[in-house]
C-alpha positions as CSV (number, residue, x, y, z in Angstrom):
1,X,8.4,-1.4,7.2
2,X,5.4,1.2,7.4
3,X,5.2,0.6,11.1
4,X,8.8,0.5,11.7
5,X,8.8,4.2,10.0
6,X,5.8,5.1,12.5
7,X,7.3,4.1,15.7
8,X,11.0,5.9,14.0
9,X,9.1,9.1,13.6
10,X,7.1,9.2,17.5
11,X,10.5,8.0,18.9
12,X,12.3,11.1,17.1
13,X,9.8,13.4,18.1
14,X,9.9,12.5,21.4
15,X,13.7,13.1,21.8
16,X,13.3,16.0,19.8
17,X,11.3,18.0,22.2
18,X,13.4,16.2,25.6
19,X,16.4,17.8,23.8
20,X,15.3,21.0,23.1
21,X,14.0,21.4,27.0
22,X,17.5,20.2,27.7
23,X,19.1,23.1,30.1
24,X,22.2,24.2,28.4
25,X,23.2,26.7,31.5
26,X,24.7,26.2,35.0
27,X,24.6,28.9,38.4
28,X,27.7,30.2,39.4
29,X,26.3,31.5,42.6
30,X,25.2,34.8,43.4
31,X,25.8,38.5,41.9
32,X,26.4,41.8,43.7
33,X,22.9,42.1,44.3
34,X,22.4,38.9,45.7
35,X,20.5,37.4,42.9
36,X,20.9,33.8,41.6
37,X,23.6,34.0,38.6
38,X,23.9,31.7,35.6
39,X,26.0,31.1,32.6
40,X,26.0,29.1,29.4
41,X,28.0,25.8,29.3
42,X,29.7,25.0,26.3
43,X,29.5,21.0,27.1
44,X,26.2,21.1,28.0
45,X,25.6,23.3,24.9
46,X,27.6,20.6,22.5
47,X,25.0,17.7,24.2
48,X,21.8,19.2,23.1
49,X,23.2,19.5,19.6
50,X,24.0,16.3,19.3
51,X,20.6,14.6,20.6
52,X,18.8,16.8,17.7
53,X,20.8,16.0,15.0
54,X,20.4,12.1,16.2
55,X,16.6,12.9,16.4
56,X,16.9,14.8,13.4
57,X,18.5,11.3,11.8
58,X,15.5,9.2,13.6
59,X,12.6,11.2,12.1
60,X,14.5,11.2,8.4
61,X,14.6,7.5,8.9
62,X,11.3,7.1,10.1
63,X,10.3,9.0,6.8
64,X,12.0,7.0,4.1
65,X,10.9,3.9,5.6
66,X,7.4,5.0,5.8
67,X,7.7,6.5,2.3
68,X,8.8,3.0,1.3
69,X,6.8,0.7,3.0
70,X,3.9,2.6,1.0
71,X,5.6,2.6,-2.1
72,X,5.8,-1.6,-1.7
73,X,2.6,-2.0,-0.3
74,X,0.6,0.2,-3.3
75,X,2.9,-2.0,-5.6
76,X,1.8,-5.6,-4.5
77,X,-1.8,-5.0,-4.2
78,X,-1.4,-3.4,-8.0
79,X,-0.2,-7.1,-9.0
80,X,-2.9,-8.8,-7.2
81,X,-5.4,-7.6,-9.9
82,X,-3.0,-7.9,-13.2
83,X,-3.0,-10.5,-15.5
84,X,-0.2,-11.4,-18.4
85,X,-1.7,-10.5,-21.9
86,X,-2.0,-14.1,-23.9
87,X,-0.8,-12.3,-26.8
88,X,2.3,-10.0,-25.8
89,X,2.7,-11.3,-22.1
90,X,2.5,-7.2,-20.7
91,X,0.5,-7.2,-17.2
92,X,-2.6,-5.7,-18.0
93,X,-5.5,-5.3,-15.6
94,X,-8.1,-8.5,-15.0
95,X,-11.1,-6.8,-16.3
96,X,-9.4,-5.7,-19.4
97,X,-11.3,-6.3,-22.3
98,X,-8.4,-5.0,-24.8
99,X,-4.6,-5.3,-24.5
100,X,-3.1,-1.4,-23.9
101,X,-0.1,-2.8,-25.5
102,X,-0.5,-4.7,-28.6
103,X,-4.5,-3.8,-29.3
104,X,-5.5,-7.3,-29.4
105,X,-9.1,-8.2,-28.3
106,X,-8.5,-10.5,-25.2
107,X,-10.7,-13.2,-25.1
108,X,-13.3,-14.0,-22.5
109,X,-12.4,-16.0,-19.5
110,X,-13.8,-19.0,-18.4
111,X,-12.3,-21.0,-15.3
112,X,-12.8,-24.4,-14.5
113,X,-15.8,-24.1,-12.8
114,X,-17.3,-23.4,-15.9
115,X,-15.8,-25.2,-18.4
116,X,-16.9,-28.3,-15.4
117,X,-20.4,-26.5,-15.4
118,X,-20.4,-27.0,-19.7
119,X,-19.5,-30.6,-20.0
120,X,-21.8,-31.5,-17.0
121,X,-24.5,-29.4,-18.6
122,X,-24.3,-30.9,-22.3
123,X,-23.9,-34.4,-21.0
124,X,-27.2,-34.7,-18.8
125,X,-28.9,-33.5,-21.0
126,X,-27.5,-33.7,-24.3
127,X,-28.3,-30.3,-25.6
128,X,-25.9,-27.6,-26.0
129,X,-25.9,-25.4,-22.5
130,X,-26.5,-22.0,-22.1
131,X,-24.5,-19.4,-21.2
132,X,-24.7,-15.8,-20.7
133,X,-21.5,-13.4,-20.9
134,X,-21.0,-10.6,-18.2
135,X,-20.6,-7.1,-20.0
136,X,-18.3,-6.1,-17.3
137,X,-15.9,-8.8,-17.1
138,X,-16.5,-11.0,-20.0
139,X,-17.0,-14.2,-17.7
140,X,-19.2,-16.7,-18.6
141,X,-22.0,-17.6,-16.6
142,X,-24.8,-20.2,-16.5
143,X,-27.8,-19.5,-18.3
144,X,-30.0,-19.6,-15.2
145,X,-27.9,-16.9,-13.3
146,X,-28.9,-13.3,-12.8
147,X,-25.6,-12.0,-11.6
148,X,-22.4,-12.5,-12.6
149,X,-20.6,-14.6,-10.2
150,X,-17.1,-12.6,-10.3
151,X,-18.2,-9.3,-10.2
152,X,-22.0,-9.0,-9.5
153,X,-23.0,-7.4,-12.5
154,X,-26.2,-7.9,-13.4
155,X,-26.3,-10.2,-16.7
156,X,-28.5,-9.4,-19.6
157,X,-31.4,-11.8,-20.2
Protein backbone atom coordinates (compact mmCIF):
# COMPACT_ATOMS: atom_id res chain seq x y z
CA UNK A 1 0.00 0.00 0.00
CA UNK A 2 3.13 2.36 0.71
CA UNK A 3 4.28 1.83 -2.84
CA UNK A 4 0.98 2.05 -4.39
CA UNK A 5 0.77 5.70 -2.51
CA UNK A 6 4.45 6.40 -4.08
CA UNK A 7 3.77 5.64 -7.65
CA UNK A 8 -0.04 7.65 -6.87
CA UNK A 9 1.87 10.69 -5.84
CA UNK A 10 4.88 10.71 -9.02
CA UNK A 11 1.91 9.89 -11.38
CA UNK A 12 -0.12 13.05 -9.95
CA UNK A 13 2.78 15.17 -10.08
CA UNK A 14 3.49 14.42 -13.40
CA UNK A 15 0.02 15.34 -14.71
CA UNK A 16 0.11 18.14 -12.56
CA UNK A 17 2.78 20.03 -14.24
CA UNK A 18 1.59 18.45 -18.16
CA UNK A 19 -1.70 20.26 -17.21
CA UNK A 20 -0.50 23.39 -16.04
CA UNK A 21 1.76 23.74 -19.39
CA UNK A 22 -1.45 22.84 -21.10
CA UNK A 23 -2.15 25.96 -23.67
CA UNK A 24 -5.52 27.33 -22.81
CA UNK A 25 -5.41 29.96 -25.97
CA UNK A 26 -5.92 29.66 -29.81
CA UNK A 27 -4.69 32.43 -32.88
CA UNK A 28 -7.31 34.03 -34.58
CA UNK A 29 -5.00 35.34 -37.20
CA UNK A 30 -3.42 38.57 -37.49
CA UNK A 31 -4.11 42.18 -36.01
CA UNK A 32 -3.96 45.66 -37.76
CA UNK A 33 -0.42 45.60 -37.45
CA UNK A 34 0.21 42.49 -38.80
CA UNK A 35 1.11 40.69 -35.68
CA UNK A 36 0.15 37.15 -34.67
CA UNK A 37 -3.21 37.49 -32.53
CA UNK A 38 -4.51 35.09 -29.86
CA UNK A 39 -7.45 34.64 -27.55
CA UNK A 40 -8.46 32.50 -24.57
CA UNK A 41 -10.68 29.45 -25.21
CA UNK A 42 -13.18 28.64 -22.81
CA UNK A 43 -13.08 24.71 -23.76
CA UNK A 44 -9.59 24.53 -23.73
CA UNK A 45 -9.72 26.57 -20.43
CA UNK A 46 -12.48 24.04 -18.83
CA UNK A 47 -9.82 20.92 -19.87
CA UNK A 48 -6.91 22.09 -17.90
CA UNK A 49 -9.19 22.50 -14.87
CA UNK A 50 -10.28 19.28 -14.96
CA UNK A 51 -6.78 17.37 -15.37
CA UNK A 52 -5.72 19.36 -11.98
CA UNK A 53 -8.43 18.63 -9.99
CA UNK A 54 -8.00 14.74 -11.28
CA UNK A 55 -4.29 15.21 -10.39
CA UNK A 56 -5.17 17.06 -7.49
CA UNK A 57 -7.50 13.63 -6.55
CA UNK A 58 -4.29 11.35 -7.54
CA UNK A 59 -1.69 13.01 -5.20
CA UNK A 60 -4.52 13.06 -2.21
CA UNK A 61 -4.80 9.41 -2.90
CA UNK A 62 -1.36 8.83 -3.18
CA UNK A 63 -1.18 10.53 0.36
CA UNK A 64 -3.63 8.63 2.44
CA UNK A 65 -2.38 5.49 1.10
CA UNK A 66 1.10 6.23 1.90
CA UNK A 67 -0.06 7.62 5.30
CA UNK A 68 -1.64 4.26 5.72
CA UNK A 69 0.54 1.84 4.58
CA UNK A 70 2.91 3.47 7.34
CA UNK A 71 0.43 3.51 9.90
CA UNK A 72 0.04 -0.67 9.22
CA UNK A 73 3.42 -1.32 8.70
CA UNK A 74 4.67 0.64 12.28
CA UNK A 75 1.68 -1.46 13.69
CA UNK A 76 2.79 -5.07 12.83
CA UNK A 77 6.41 -4.78 13.50
CA UNK A 78 5.12 -3.28 17.11
CA UNK A 79 3.38 -6.91 17.61
CA UNK A 80 6.36 -8.76 16.47
CA UNK A 81 8.11 -7.87 19.87
CA UNK A 82 4.80 -8.08 22.31
CA UNK A 83 4.00 -10.69 24.37
CA UNK A 84 0.49 -11.45 26.40
CA UNK A 85 0.98 -10.77 30.20
CA UNK A 86 0.49 -14.48 32.07
CA UNK A 87 -1.35 -12.61 34.54
CA UNK A 88 -3.85 -10.01 32.96
CA UNK A 89 -3.32 -11.19 29.22
CA UNK A 90 -2.47 -7.03 28.05
CA UNK A 91 0.40 -7.19 25.31
CA UNK A 92 3.32 -5.99 27.00
CA UNK A 93 6.79 -5.72 25.45
CA UNK A 94 9.18 -9.09 25.39
CA UNK A 95 11.85 -7.75 27.55
CA UNK A 96 9.45 -6.56 30.12
CA UNK A 97 10.42 -7.40 33.45
CA UNK A 98 7.06 -5.94 35.10
CA UNK A 99 3.51 -5.88 33.75
CA UNK A 100 2.45 -1.91 32.98
CA UNK A 101 -0.95 -3.02 33.67
CA UNK A 102 -1.52 -5.11 36.59
CA UNK A 103 2.15 -4.54 38.41
CA UNK A 104 2.84 -8.10 38.67
CA UNK A 105 6.54 -9.29 38.53
CA UNK A 106 6.64 -11.49 35.23
CA UNK A 107 8.52 -14.36 35.55
CA UNK A 108 11.73 -15.29 33.77
CA UNK A 109 11.50 -17.06 30.56
CA UNK A 110 12.93 -20.19 29.66
CA UNK A 111 12.13 -21.98 26.22
CA UNK A 112 12.62 -25.38 25.38
CA UNK A 113 16.02 -25.29 24.59
CA UNK A 114 16.64 -24.76 28.05
CA UNK A 115 14.36 -26.49 29.96
CA UNK A 116 16.03 -29.68 27.23
CA UNK A 117 19.46 -28.17 28.19
CA UNK A 118 18.24 -28.80 32.37
CA UNK A 119 17.04 -32.30 32.15
CA UNK A 120 20.02 -33.24 29.85
CA UNK A 121 22.39 -31.45 32.24
CA UNK A 122 20.99 -33.04 35.65
CA UNK A 123 20.77 -36.50 34.11
CA UNK A 124 24.43 -37.03 32.89
CA UNK A 125 25.56 -36.04 35.52
CA UNK A 126 23.27 -36.22 38.34
CA UNK A 127 24.02 -32.92 39.98
CA UNK A 128 21.76 -29.97 39.87
CA UNK A 129 22.88 -27.77 36.63
CA UNK A 130 23.84 -24.35 36.54
CA UNK A 131 22.40 -21.54 35.23
CA UNK A 132 22.99 -18.03 35.00
CA UNK A 133 20.00 -15.36 34.51
CA UNK A 134 20.52 -12.41 31.92
CA UNK A 135 19.88 -9.02 33.72
CA UNK A 136 18.53 -7.67 30.48
CA UNK A 137 16.05 -10.13 29.49
CA UNK A 138 15.65 -12.53 32.41
CA UNK A 139 16.58 -15.63 30.10
CA UNK A 140 18.20 -18.36 31.44
CA UNK A 141 21.41 -19.42 30.29
CA UNK A 142 23.92 -22.24 30.76
CA UNK A 143 26.37 -21.95 33.40
CA UNK A 144 29.24 -22.09 30.98
CA UNK A 145 28.05 -19.18 28.69
CA UNK A 146 29.33 -15.68 28.68
CA UNK A 147 26.59 -14.03 26.69
CA UNK A 148 23.21 -14.31 26.78
CA UNK A 149 22.07 -16.14 23.85
CA UNK A 150 18.85 -13.83 23.11
CA UNK A 151 20.12 -10.66 23.54
CA UNK A 152 23.92 -10.72 23.91
CA UNK A 153 24.28 -9.24 27.08
CA UNK A 154 27.04 -10.11 28.78
CA UNK A 155 26.07 -12.47 31.95
CA UNK A 156 27.40 -11.89 35.35
CA UNK A 157 29.85 -14.57 36.59
Amino acid sequence: MKSLGIVLIIIGSIWAIIAFNLDTSISTGFDLYGLPSRVNNLGLMAERQNHLIFSGLTIITGILLFGFGTIAGNSSEDNINKISCPFCAEKINLEAKLCRFCQKDLPIKEDAAVEDLKENTSSVTNEPAIFKSCNKCRRLNSGSSTNCILCNNPLAL
